[in-house]
C-alpha positions in Angstrom: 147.6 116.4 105.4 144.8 119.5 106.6 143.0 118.1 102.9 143.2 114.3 103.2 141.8 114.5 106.7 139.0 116.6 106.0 138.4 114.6 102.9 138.1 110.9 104.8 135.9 112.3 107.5 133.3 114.0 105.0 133.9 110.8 103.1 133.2 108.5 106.4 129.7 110.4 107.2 128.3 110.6 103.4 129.2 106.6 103.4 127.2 106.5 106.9 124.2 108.7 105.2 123.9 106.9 102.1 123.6 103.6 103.8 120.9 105.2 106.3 118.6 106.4 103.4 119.3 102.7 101.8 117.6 100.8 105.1 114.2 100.4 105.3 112.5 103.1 108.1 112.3 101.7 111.4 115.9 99.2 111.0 118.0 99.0 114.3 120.6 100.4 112.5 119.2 104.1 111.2 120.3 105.3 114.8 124.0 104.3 114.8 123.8 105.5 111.7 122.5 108.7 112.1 124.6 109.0 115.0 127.6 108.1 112.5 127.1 110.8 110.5 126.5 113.4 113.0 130.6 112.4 114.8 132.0 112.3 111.5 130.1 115.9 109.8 131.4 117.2 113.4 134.7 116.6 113.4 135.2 117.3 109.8 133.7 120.7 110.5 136.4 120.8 113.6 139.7 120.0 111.3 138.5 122.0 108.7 138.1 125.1 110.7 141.4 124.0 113.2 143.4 126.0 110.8 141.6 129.3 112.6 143.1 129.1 115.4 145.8 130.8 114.3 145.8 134.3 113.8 148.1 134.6 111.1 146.2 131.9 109.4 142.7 134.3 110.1 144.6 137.4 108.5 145.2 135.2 106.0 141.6 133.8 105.1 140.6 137.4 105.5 142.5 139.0 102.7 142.1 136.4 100.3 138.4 136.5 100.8 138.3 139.9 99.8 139.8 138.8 96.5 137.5 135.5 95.1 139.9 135.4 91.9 142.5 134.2 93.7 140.6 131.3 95.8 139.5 130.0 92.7 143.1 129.9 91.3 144.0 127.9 94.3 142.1 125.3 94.3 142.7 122.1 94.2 141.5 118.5 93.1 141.2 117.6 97.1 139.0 121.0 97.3 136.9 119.9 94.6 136.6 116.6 96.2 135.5 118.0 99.6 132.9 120.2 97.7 131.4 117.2 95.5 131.3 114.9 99.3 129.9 118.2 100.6 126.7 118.8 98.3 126.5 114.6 98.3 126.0 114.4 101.9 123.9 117.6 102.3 121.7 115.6 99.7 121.6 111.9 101.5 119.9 114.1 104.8 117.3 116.2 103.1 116.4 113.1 101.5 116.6 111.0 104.9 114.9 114.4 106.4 112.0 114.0 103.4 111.6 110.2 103.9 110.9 110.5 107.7 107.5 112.1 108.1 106.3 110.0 105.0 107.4 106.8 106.9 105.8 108.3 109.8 102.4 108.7 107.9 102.3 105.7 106.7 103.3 104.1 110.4 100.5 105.5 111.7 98.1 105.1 109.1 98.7 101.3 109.2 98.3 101.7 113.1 95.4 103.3 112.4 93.8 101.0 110.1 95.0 97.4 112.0 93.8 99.0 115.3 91.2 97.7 117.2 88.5 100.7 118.7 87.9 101.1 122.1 83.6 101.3 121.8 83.0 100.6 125.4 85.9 101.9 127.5 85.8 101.3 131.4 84.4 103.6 133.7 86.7 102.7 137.0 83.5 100.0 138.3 84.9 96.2 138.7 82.9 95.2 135.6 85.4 96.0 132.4 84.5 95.1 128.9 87.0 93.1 126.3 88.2 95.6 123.6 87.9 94.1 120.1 85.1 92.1 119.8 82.1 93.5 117.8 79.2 94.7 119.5 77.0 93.8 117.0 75.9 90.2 116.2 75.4 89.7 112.0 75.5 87.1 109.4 77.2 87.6 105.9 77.0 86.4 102.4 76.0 86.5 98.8 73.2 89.0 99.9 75.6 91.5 102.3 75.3 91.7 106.1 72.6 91.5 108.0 72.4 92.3 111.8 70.4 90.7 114.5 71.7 91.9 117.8 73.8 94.2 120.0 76.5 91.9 122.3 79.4 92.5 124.9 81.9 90.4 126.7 82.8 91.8 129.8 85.0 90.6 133.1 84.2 90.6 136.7 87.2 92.1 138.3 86.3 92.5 141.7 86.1 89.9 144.8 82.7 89.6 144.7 79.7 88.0 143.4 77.6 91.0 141.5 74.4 90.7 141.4 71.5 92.0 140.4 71.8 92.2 136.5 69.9 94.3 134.5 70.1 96.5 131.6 68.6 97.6 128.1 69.6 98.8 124.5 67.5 101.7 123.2 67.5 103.3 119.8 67.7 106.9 120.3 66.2 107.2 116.9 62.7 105.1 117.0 62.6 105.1 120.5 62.4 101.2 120.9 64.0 99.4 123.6 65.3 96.5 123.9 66.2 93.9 127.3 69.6 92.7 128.1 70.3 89.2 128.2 73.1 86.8 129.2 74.7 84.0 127.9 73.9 81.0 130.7 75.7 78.5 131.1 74.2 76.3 128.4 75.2 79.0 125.8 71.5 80.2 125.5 70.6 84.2 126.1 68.0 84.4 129.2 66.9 86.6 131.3 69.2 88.2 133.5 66.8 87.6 136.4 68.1 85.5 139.0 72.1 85.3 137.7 75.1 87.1 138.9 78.6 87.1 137.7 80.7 85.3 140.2 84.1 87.4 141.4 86.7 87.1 138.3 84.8 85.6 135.5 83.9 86.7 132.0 80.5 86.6 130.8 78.5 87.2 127.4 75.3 89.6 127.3 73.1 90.4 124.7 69.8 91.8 123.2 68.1 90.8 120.4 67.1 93.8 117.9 65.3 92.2 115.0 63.1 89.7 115.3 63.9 88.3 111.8 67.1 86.8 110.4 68.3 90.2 110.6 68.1 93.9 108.8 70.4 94.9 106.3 73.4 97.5 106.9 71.5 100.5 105.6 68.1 99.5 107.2 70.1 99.1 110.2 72.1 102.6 109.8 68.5 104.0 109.5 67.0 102.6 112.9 70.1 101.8 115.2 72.1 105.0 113.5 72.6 106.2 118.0 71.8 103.6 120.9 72.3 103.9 124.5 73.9 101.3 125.8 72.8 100.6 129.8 73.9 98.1 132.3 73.0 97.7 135.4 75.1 95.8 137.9 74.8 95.3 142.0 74.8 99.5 142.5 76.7 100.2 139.6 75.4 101.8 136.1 77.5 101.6 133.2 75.9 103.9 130.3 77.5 104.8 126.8 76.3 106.6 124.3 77.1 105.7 120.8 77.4 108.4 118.3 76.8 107.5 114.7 79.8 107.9 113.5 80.8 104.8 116.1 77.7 102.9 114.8 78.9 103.7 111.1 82.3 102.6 111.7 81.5 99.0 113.6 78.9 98.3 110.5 81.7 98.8 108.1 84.1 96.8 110.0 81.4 93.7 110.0 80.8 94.8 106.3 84.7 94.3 105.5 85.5 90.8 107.7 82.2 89.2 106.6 82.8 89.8 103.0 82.8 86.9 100.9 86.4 86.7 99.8 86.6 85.4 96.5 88.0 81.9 95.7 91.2 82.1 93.1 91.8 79.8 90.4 88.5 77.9 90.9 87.6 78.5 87.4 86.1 76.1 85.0 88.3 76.1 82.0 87.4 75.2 78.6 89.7 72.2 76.7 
């Protein structure tokens, strides 16, 4: 009876770990499981140590202990079964235990990767900027990328109309600086001069940094590799600083999504 019981609870919580490490990491199910296996390894070790209790029983343990001989003449198939469940569920949680920081990993290197960075965060004024868009404006094709300006949507998020506007982009490496612009209401970059942002709106600003089609990634590395980026608003100044690491980062990010991807199966075959 002590055997059989001890022997369907160890068997219960090795069924419960082998079907934990089976599910993919992150299922609804690896909790109840893990909790399954955690009731069940408990209260096998409780009925297997009940017999303790009893201090004849202890005596007993004690003396045979002292001679291994004889515990290994009593064995039997049931003991052997409890030692083979045993070893197999010690194994399913070291390898649920070695699976875990490797799921982890690559959780958070996927997070990492899909995430969208933060390259102008709010400063606590009522102007705040929309996270994810690029700051820089570029074409891409057969020839690469090639950037033109710097841009930013940002969102009135007071009560009130802000005005003045003005601001300017300045390489930190050539010196050069460069106006701020915003996007009227025609779509066309003007002047701030004269325009506000009326209480909860968004609006598109600009400045133009090439005045050809646009400079390559490296040339643009080269020249724009740490810009300040100021704004002016009613008496408000928003300032960041972007390191080149930042820059380096956003270029390769336009590099990747303005990739040509290639076209599959378009082929010409010969008959």
């Amino acid at each position: 009876m002590w055997s059989s019981s001890v022997w369907g609870l160890l068997g219960f919580a090795v069924s419960c770990a082998l079907t934990m490490i089976s599910l993919s990491p992150g299922s609804e199910w690896q909790k109840p499981l893990q909790n399954g296996v955690e009731i069940f390894s408990l209260a096998t070790l409780i009925v297997l140590c009940w017999p303790l209790h009893n201090k004849t029983n202890r005596a007993s343990v004690r003396e045979k202990l002292r001679r291994p001989i004889q515990l290994v003449k009593m064995l039997e198939p049931s003991h052997v079964v409890i030692l083979g469940l045993a070893i197999a569920l010690a194994g399913a949680v070291w390898m649920h235990v070695q699976r875990s920081p490797q799921a982890s990993r690559e959780a958070k290197a996927a997070t990492s990767n899909n995430s969208v960075p933060i390259l102008l965060p709010d400063d606590g004024g009522p102007i705040t900027w929309l996270r994810g868009q690029y700051i820089f404006g570029a074409s891409g094709g057969e020839n690469g990328v090639h950037i033109q300006s710097f841009q930013a949507v940002g969102q009135n998020k007071s009560n009130d109309f802000i005005r003045p506007l003005d601001g300017y982009v300045r390489s930190e490496i050539t010196g050069k600086q460069f106006q701020i612009l915003v996007v009227n209401d025609k779509g066309d970059l003007v002047s701030p001069t004269g325009y506000g942002i009326p209480a909860g709106q968004q609006f598109n600003l600009g400045a133009r940094l090439t005045d050809s089609a646009g400079i390559s990634s490296a040339e643009f590395i080269r020249d724009f590799g740490r810009i300040t980026f100021v704004f002016t608003y009613g008496d408000h100044t928003y300032t960041k600083k972007f390191s080149p690491e930042e820059i380096e980062a956003e270029v390769y990010r336009l590099e990747k999504d303005l990739r040509p991807k290639p076209v599959l199966g378009a082929g010409a075959r010969k008959y």
